[in-house]
C-alpha positions in Angstrom: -4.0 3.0 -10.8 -6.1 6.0 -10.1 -4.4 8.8 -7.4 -6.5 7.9 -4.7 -5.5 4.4 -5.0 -1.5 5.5 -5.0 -2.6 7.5 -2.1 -3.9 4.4 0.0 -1.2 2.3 -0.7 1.4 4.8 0.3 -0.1 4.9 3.7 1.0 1.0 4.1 3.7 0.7 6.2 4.8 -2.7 4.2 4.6 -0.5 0.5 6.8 2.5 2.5 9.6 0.0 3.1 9.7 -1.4 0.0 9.9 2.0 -1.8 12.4 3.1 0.9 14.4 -0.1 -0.2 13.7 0.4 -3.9 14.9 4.4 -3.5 18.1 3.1 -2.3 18.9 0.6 -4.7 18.2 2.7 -7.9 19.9 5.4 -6.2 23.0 2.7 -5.3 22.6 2.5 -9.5 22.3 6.3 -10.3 25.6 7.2 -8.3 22.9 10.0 -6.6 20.0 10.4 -4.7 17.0 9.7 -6.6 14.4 11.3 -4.4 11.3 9.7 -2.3 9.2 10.9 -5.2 10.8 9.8 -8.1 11.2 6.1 -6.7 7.7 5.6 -5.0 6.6 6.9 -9.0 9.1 4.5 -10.2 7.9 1.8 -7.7 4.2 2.4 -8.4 4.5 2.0 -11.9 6.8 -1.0 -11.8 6.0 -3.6 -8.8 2.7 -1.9 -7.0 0.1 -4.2 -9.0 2.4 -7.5 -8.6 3.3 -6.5 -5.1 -1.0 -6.3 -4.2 -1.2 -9.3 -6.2 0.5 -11.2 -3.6 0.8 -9.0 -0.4 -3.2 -8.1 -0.6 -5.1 -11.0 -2.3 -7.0 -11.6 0.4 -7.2 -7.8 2.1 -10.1 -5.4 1.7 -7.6 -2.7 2.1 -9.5 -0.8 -0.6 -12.9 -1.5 0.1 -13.6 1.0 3.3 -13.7 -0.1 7.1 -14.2 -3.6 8.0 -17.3 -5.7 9.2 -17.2 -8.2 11.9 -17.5 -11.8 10.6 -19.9 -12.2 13.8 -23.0 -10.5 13.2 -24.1 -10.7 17.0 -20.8 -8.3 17.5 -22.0 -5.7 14.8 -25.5 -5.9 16.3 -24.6 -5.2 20.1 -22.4 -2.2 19.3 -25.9 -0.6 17.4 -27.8 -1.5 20.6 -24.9 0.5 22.9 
């Protein structure tokens, strides 16, 4: 996973909560605060690609701003 990639994922609200959720049970574990930083690492490394797998299989989240599935909608906001 390449640094932009972490960078778009960590700007899904759903990813957020599960590191925030992930920081507190390996921090629960370590007796200690573990940081944001070192669990989203952790998190990235360990659950991001199963966690796309089945929260994004069907998302273009990383492939850029979304068409319309009606073309006759794309082709009146060019008109405008």
């Amino acid at each position: 996973m390449t640094e932009i990639d972490k960078k778009e994922l960590l700007k899904n609200r759903k990813v957020v909560e599960e590191i925030n959720r992930h920081l507190w049970i390996e921090s629960e574990k370590a007796g200690t605060d573990i940081s944001f930083e070192v669990a989203s690492e952790d998190w990235l490394k360990r659950f991001s690609k199963a966690w796309m797998d089945y929260h994004m299989q069907d998302s273009d989240a990383f492939k850029g701003p979304r068409a319309s599935k009606n073309p006759r909608k794309d082709s009146t906001k060019a008109k405008r």
